[in-house]
C-alpha positions in Angstrom: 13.7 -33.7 -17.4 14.0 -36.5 -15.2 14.7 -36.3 -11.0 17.8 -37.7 -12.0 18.9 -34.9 -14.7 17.6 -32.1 -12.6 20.7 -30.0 -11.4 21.8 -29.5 -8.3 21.9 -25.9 -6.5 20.0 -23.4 -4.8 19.3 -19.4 -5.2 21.5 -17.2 -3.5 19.8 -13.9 -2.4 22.1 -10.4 -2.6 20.6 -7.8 -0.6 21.0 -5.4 2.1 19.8 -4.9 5.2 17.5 -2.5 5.0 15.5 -4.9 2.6 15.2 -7.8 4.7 11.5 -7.7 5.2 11.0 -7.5 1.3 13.4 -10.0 0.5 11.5 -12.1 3.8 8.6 -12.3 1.5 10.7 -12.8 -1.7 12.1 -15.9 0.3 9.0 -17.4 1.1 7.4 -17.1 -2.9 10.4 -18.7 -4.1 10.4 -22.0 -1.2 6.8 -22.0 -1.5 7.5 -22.6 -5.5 9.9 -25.5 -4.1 13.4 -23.4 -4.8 16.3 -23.8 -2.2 17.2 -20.6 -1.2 20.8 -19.7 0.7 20.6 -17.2 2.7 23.1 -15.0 5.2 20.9 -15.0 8.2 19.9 -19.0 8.0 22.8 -20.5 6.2 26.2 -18.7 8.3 26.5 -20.6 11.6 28.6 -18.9 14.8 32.4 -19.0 14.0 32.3 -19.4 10.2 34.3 -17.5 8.2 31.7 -15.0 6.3 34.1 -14.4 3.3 34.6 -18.1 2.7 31.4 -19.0 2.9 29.8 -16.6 0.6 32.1 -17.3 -1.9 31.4 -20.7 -1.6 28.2 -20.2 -1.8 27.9 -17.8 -4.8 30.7 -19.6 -6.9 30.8 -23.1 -5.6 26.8 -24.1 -5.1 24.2 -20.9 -6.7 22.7 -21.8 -9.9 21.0 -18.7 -9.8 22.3 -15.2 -7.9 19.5 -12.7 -7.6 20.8 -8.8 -6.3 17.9 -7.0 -4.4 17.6 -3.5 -4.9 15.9 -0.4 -3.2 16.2 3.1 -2.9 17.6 2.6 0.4 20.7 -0.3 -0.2 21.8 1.7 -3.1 21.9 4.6 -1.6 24.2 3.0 1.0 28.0 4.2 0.6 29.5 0.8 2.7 27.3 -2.5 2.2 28.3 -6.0 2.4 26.3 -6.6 -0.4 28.7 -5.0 -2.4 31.5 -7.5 -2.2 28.7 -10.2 -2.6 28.7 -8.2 -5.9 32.1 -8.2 -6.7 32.5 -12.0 -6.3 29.2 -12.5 -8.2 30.0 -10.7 -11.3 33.5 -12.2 -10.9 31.8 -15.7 -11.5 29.3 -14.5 -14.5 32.4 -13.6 -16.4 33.3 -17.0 -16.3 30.0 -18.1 -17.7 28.4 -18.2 -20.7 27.2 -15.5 -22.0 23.5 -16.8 -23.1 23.4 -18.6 -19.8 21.3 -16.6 -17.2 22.3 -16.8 -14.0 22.0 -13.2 -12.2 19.0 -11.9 -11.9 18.1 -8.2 -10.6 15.0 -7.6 -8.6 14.0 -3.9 -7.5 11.4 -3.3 -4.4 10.8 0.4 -5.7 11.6 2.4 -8.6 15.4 2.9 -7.9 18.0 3.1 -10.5 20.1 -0.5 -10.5 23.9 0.4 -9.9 25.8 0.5 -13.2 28.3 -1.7 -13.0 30.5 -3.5 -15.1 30.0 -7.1 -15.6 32.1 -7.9 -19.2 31.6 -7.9 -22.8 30.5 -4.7 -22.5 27.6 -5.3 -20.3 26.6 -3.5 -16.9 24.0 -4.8 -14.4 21.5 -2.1 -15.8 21.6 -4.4 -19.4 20.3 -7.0 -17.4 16.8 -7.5 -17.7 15.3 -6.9 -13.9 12.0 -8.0 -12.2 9.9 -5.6 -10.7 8.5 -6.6 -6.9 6.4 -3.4 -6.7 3.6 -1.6 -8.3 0.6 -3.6 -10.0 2.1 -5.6 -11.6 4.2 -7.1 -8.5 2.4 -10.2 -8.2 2.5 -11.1 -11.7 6.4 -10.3 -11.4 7.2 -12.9 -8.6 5.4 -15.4 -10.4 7.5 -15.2 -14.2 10.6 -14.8 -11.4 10.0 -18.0 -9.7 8.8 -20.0 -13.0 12.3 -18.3 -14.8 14.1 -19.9 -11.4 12.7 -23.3 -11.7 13.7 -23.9 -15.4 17.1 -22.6 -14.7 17.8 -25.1 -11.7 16.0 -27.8 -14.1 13.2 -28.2 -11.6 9.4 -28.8 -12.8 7.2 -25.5 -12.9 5.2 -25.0 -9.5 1.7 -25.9 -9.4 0.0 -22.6 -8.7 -2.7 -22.7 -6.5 -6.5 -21.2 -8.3 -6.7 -17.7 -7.3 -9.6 -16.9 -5.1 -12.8 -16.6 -6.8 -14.8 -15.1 -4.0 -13.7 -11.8 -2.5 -13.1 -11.6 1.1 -13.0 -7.8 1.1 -14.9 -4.9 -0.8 -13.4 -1.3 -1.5 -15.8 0.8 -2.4 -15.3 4.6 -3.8 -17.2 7.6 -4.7 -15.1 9.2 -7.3 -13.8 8.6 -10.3 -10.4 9.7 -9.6 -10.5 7.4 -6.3 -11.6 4.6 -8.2 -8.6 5.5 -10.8 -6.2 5.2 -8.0 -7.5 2.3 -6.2 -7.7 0.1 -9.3 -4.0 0.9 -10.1 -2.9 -0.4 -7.0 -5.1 -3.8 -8.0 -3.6 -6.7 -9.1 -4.9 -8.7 -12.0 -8.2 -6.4 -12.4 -11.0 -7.3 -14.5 -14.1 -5.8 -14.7 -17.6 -7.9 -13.5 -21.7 -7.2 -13.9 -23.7 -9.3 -11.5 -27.0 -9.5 -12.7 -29.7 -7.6 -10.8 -27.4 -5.0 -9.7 -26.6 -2.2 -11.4 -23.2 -1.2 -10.3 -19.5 -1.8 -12.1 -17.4 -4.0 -10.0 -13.2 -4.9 -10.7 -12.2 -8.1 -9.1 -8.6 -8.9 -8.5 -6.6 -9.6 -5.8 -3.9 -7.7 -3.1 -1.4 -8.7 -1.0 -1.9 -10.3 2.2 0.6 -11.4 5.0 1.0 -14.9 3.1 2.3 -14.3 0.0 1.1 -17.2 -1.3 -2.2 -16.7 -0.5 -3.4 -12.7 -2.0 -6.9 -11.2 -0.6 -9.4 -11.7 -3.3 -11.1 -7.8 -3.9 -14.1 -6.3 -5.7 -14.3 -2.8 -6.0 -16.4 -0.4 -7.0 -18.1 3.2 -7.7 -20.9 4.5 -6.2 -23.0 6.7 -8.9 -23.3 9.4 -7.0 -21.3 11.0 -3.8 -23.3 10.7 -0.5 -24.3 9.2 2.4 -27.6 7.5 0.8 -25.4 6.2 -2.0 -22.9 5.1 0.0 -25.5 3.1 2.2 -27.2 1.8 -1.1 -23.8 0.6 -2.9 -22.3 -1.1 -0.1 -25.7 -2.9 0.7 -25.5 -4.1 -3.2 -21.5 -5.2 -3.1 -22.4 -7.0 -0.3 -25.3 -8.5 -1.8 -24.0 -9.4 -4.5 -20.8 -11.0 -3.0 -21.9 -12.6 0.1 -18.2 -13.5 0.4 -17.3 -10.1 1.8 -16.3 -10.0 5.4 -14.9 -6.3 6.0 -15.5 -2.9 3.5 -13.4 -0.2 3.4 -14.3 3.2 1.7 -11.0 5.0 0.2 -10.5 8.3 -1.5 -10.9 12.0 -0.4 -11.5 14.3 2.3 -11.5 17.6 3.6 -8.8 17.6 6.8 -9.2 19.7 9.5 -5.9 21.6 10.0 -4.6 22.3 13.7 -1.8 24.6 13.6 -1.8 25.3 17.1 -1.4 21.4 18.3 1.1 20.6 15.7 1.3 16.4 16.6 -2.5 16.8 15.3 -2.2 19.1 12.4 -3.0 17.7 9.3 -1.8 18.8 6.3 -2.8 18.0 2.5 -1.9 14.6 0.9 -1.6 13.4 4.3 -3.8 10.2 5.3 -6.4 10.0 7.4 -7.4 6.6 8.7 -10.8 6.2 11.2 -9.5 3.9 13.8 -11.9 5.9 16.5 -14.7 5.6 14.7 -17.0 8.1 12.6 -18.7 11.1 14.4 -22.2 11.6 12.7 -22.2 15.1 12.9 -25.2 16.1 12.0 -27.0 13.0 13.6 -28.6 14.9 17.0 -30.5 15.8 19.1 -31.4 19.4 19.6 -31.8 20.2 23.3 -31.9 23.7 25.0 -28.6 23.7 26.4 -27.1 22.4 22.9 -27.0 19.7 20.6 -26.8 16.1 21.6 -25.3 12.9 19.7 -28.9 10.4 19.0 -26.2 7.4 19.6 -22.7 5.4 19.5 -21.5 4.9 16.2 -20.6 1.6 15.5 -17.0 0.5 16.2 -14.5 0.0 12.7 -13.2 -3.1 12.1 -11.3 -4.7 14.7 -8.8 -6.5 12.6 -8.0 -4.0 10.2 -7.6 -1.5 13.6 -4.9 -4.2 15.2 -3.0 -4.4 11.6 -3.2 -0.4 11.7 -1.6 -0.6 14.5 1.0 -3.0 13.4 1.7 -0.7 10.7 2.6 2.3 13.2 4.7 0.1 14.6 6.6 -0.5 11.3 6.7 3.4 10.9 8.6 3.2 14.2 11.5 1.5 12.4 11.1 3.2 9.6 9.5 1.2 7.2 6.7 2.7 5.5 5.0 0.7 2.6 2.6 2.5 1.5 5.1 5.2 0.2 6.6 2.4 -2.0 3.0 1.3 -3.4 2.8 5.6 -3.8 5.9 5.8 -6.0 5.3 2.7 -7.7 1.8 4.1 -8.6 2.8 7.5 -9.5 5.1 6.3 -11.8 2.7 5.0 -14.0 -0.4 7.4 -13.6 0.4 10.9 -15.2 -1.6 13.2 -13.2 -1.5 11.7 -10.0 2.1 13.5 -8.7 2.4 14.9 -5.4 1.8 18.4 -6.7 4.8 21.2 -5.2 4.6 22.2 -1.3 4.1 25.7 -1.8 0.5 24.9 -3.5 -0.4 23.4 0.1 -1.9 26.8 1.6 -3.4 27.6 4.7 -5.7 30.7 5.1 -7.1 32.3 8.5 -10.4 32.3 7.3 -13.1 32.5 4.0 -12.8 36.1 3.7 -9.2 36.8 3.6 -6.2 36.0 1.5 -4.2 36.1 4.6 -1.7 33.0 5.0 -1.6 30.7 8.3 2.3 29.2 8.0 2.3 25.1 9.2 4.4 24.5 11.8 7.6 23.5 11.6 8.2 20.0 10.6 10.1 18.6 13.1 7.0 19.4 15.5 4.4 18.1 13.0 6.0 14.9 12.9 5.7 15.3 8.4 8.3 14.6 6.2 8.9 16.8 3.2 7.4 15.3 0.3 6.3 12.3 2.1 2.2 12.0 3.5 1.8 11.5 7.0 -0.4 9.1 8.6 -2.6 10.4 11.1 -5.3 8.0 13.5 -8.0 9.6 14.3 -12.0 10.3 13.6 -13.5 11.1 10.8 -17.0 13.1 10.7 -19.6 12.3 8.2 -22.5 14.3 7.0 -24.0 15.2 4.0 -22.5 18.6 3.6 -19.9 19.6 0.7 -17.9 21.9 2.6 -16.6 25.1 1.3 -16.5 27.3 5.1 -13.5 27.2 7.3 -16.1 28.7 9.8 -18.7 25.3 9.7 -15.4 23.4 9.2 -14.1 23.9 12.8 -18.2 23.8 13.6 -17.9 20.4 13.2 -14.6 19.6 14.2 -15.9 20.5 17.8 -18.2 18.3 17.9 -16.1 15.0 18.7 -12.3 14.7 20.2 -9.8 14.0 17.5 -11.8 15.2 14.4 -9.2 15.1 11.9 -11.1 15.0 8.4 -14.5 15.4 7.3 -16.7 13.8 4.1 -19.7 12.3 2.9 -19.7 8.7 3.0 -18.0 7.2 6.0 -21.4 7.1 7.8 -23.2 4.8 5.6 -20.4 2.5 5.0 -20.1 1.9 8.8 -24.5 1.8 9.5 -24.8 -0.7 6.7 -22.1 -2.3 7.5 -22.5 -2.9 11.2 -26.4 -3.8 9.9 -25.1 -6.5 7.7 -22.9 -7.9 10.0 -19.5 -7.2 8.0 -16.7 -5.3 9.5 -15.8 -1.9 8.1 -13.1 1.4 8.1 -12.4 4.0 6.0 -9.4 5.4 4.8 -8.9 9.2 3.1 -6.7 11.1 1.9 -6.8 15.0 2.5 -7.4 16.9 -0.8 -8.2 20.5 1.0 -9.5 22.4 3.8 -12.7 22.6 3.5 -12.9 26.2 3.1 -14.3 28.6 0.5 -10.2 28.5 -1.2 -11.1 24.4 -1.8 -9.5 23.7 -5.4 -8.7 20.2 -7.1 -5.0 20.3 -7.0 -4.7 18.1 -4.5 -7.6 15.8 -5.4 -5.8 12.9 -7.1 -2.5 12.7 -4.9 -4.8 12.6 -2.0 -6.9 9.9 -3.4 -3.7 7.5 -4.9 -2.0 8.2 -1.2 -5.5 7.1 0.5 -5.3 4.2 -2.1 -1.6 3.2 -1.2 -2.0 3.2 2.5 -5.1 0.6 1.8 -3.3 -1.5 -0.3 0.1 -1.5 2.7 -3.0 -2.7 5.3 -4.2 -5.1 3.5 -0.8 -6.7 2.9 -0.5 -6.5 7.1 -4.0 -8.5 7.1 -3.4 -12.2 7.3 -5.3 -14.7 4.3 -9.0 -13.8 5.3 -11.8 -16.6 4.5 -14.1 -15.7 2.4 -17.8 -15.5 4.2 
């Protein structure tokens, strides 16, 4: 079609507030894709009248009208967006029917309101796009391309995807690696020769949505610190494009009943922003043991988007619960599993029952992981004592989980100069009642959160 056939018009966008920051980035894919986009906050100036100028807007000069969803707008009672609604399906009536023109979009897995729209139609008959879950990337591209050639514009020229990852994720388990390769987009498996491992490249979000972190992940063959030094040495090796690491998956979390702000309860996550305490790296003097050195620091830049992500909690946004749901929805097994299987016990020898406190002091939310700041100690002991549990806990301020890998992630790491953290997700106690009930939750919430920080991360150049 030639510039002088195009049509005219731009793409009005239907949401509420509470989605503004996913339909900021649903704003920017579609401009970035050269699609005019009206939008309240930009296109109302002081003194205009809003109802005229929306139904101008949607009636007069939209070629497309796309209605954001979430489980927060539609659980809204009073919403502008539902007169935006009205007036929209007001004007499809009046349009062919084999003519699209509005276009759901969901952010998580809510159900689309049922509404009427004519001819025996509702909006749930409408076919939607999904902006969450694996395939969310994928989505926003066939939604922009499915834009363009109803406006009569000429498809976007997308951009190679990155070839060379700037970040490696590396696991220990197969049921972390399960869960971190769900929440990867466009994964496909790679060999490099002269190194053993498996790796899955794809890519994630990053703060651009036009420009997604390039990944490779991968299992270690065995659990460990030694195999945890010896796989990250080899990604790193064997993609000298890797700038930061990050280990994901499970952990045993020291609970803290008595300082409830600290306790730490399972399917929470645990994320090593102080650093990793080497527990079982000392010295042995007379009047006790004594830490051999300072660990090395985590990364810098995934510690200042951690923080940015805490101050996103603070308004309530939390996006790695939607990458959670979006996962769970689609990987049977991985369910939170019910509360009352999330049982603290005074000690190894009893079957007596410690109660959590309350939640409103804990700072959790039921059904919902909390995400705790803290250290992580590392050894090379699978623990099944509460007794050596708090052993260690003691050892270090702010002990707040304890596993098997963190240490030679950050030592090879810091040793070949890329930056690292590690992210887990508590599966049990660490005591001698330590089951598997927990173990995939924790690992896909572990997962999640990973996924929500790298999305905070701006584009990162590969090394």
């Amino acid at each position: 079609m030639g510039e002088s056939q195009q049509k005219s018009g731009q793409v009005f966008l239907s949401y509420a507030s509470d989605d503004a920051r996913s339909v900021d980035q649903l704003q920017e894919i579609l401009e970035s894709a050269g699609v005019r986009v009206w939008r309240d906050i930009a296109d109302l100036w002081p003194g205009e009248d809003w109802r005229i100028r929306i139904r101008k807007a949607i009636t007069s000069d939209a070629l497309v009208f796309i209605a954001c969803f979430s489980s927060r707008s539609v659980a809204r009672v009073k919403s502008y967006q539902n007169e935006e609604l009205t007036l929209a399906i007001d004007e499809l009536r009046l349009r062919p029917v084999d003519e699209p023109w509005l276009i759901p979009v969901r952010f998580d897995d809510c159900a689309i309101p049922d509404r009427e729209i004519g001819g025996g139609r509702s909006l749930r008959t409408l076919h939607r796009v999904d902006l969450f879950g694996p395939r969310a990337a994928a989505n926003a591209d066939r939604l922009a391309a499915t834009v363009l050639r109803i406006l009569g514009l000429p498809a976007a020229r997308q951009a190679p995807a990155p070839q060379a990852p700037a970040f490696g994720i590396i696991t220990a388990l197969p049921e972390e690696f399960v869960a971190m390769r769900a929440l990867i987009d466009n994964p496909q498996r790679r060999n490099v020769a002269g190194d053993r491992a498996d790796y899955v490249l794809g890519t994630m979000p990053s703060q651009d949505p036009r420009q997604p972190h390039a990944v490779a992940l991968t299992l270690l063959g065995e659990t460990g610190n030694d195999a945890a030094s010896s796989g990250c040495a080899n990604l790193i090796r064997s993609f000298s494009s890797v700038r930061c690491v990050l280990m994901t998956g499970i952990a045993a979390g020291v609970p803290n009943p008595a300082h409830p702000g600290r306790h730490v309860r399972l399917g929470d996550v645990v994320v090593a922003r102080w650093g990793i305490a080497e527990y079982d790296s000392v010295t042995d003097r007379p009047g006790g043991p004594v830490r051999r050195r300072t660990f090395p620091p985590a990364s810098p830049l995934l510690e200042r988007r951690a923080r940015m992500l805490e101050v996103a909690e603070l308004t309530g946004q939390r996006p790695w619960e939607d990458w959670l749901d979006a996962a769970t929805s689609h990987l049977p097994g991985f369910e939170r599993p019910p509360e009352n299987t999330d049982v603290l016990y005074a000690g190894d020898e009893t079957d007596d029952r410690v109660p959590h406190p309350e939640v409103a002091l804990s700072g959790h939310r039921p059904g919902r992981p909390k995400v705790h700041s803290g250290v992580i100690a590392s050894g090379d002991r699978s623990l099944r004592s509460a007794r050596k549990r708090d052993e260690i806990a003691a050892t270090a301020p702010d002990v707040l989980a304890i596993e098997m890998e963190g240490k030679g992630i950050g030592n090879t790491g810091f040793s070949e100069g890329v930056e690292w953290l590690v992210v887990r997700g508590v599966s049990d106690y660490g005591d001698q009642h330590v089951n598997r009930v927990w173990r995939n939750y924790a690992a896909l919430a572990a997962a999640a959160y990973t996924r929500a920080l790298l999305a905070e991360c701006p584009p990162v150049s590969p090394g």
